[in-house]
N, C-alpha and C positions, 0 to 999 in steps of 0.2 A: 741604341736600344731599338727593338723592334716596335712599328708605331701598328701593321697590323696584324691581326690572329693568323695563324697558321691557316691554310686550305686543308680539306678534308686530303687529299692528293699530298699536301706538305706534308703531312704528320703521319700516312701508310708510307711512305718516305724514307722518315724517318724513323719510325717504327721497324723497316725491315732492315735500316741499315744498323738497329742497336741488336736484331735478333741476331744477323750474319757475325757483326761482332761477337756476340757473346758464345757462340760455336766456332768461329773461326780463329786457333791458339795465335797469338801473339800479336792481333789484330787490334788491342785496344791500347792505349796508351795510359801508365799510371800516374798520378796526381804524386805520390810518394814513393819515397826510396822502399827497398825492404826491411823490414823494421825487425832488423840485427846488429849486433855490438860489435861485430867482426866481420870482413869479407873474406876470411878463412874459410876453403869448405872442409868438412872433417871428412875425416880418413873411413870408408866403412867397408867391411866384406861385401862380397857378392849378396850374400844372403840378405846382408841390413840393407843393404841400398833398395836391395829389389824389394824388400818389407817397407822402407820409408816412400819410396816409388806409388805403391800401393797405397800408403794410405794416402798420399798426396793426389792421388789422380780421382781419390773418393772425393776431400775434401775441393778438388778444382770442380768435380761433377757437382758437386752441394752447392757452389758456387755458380754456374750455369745454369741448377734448378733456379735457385735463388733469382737470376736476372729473367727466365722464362716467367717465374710467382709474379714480380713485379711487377713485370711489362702486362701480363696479361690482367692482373689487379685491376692497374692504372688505366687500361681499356675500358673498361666497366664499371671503376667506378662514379659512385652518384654522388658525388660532388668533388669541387675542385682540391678542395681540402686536402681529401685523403689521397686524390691523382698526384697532387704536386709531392705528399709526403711518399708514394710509394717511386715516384720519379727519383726523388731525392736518396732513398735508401737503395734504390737502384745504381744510383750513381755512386754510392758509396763504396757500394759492393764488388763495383770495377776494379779496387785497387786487391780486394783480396784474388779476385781472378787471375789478375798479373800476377801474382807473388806467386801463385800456388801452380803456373805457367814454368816461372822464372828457375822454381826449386825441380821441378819437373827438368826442365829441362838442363840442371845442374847435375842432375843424377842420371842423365844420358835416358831418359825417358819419357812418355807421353801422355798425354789426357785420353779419355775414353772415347773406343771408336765408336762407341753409341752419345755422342755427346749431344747431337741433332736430336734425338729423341728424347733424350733425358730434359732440351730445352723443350720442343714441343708440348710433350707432357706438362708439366708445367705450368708453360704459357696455359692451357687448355683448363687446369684444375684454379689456376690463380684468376681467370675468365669466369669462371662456373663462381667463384667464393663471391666474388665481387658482383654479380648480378644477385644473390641472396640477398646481402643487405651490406652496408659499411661494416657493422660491430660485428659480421661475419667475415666479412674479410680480413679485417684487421687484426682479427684474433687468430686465424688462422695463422697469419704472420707472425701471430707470437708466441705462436704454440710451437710452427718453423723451428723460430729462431733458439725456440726452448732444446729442441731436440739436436740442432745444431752442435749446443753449445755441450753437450751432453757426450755428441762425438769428440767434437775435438779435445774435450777435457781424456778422453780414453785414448783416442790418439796419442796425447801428451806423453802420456804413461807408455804406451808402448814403441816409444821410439828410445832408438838406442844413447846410452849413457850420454854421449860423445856429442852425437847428433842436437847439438847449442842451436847450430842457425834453423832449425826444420822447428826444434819446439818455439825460439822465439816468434816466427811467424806466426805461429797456432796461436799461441798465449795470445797474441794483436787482436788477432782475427774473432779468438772467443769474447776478448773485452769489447768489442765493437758489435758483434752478434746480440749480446746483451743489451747493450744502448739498443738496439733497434727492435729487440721485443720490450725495453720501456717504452721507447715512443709509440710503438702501434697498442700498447694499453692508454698509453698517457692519451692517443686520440682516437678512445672508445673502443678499441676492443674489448670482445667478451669470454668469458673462457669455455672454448669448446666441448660438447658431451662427450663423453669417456669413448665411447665405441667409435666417433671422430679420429679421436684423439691415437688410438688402438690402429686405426687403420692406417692413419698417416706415419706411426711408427714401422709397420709392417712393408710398408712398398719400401718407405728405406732403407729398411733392413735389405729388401732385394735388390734395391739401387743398389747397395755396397759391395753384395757379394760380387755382383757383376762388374764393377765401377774399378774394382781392386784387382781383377786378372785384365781385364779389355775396356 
């Protein structure tokens, strides 16, 4: 066990070694297998692949907002509390970044080559929630995680019949997106004002369109 605090030095550190990871594909190591019933991969046209492709390089992109939100939360936030829990759902969030890597690159394809910005951004907006106040941040996180879970469930739907192993990870991924917008209410999040709420729908909307060709 560590007996003293990090250095201000230790911890920009380690902070840029979690940013490089979470922009750099394959760079981080997961905690769990892929949460699938088979290692069959299914059979799909050009077409589906390159459509499953796509939504997957969205969902790795949500996935890398997700560890920029965090990281820069946890910056900022005023008290330890809510740092260690956004540490914590940060870390949890590693294993979907693998998977969503893993199926990427099972379908002979890649994550977004704007992935650096899409973390920066982010990091920058999840800095700004967390200097407001905790029950702004947190909420934020939960509103995130709301809209999240809102893709993936449409994802689900649009992936082809056949395609078992791409919805079992989403299904994972949405049950655990959940858990994590209860916890950031469970401690004190509030619920965002509508035109908040409006706008953070709206950059996502543009994350995907772009997230899903490049």
């Amino acid at each position: 066990m560590r007996s003293q605090p990090f250095s201000i030095v230790d911890k920009a550190i380690i902070g840029f070694d979690k940013a490089l990871r979470a922009v750099i594909p394959h760079s981080n190591p997961s905690t769990r297998p892929l949460p699938v019933s088979s290692d069959h991969l299914p059979e799909l046209s050009i077409d589906e692949a390159r459509h499953v492709a796509g939504l997957m390089r969205i969902n790795h992109t949500g996935e890398v907002c997700a560890q920029g939100l965090y990281h820069g939360q946890a910056l900022t936030a005023k008290n330890d509390m809510v740092r260690e829990a956004m540490h914590h759902s940060a870390e949890e969030e590693i294993d979907h970044l693998v998977w969503c890597e893993t199926r990427l690159q099972e379908l002979s394809s890649h994550p977004s080559v704007f992935t650096p910005v899409w973390y920066g951004l982010s990091f920058g907006l999840g800095a700004a929630a967390g200097l407001i106040s905790n029950e702004f941040s947190l909420g934020f996180v939960a509103e995130t995680e709301a809209q999240v879970s809102e893709h993936l469930q449409d994802h689900i739907q649009q992936l082809p019949e056949n395609d078992i192993r791409s919805k079992e990870i989403l299904q994972q991924m949405d049950i655990e997106e959940l858990q994590h917008r209860a916890a950031a209410i469970e401690h004190g999040g509030t619920p965002l004002a509508a035109p908040v709420r409006t706008t953070m729908r709206w950059m996502a909307n543009q994350m995907k369109a772009v997230a899903y060709h490049l």
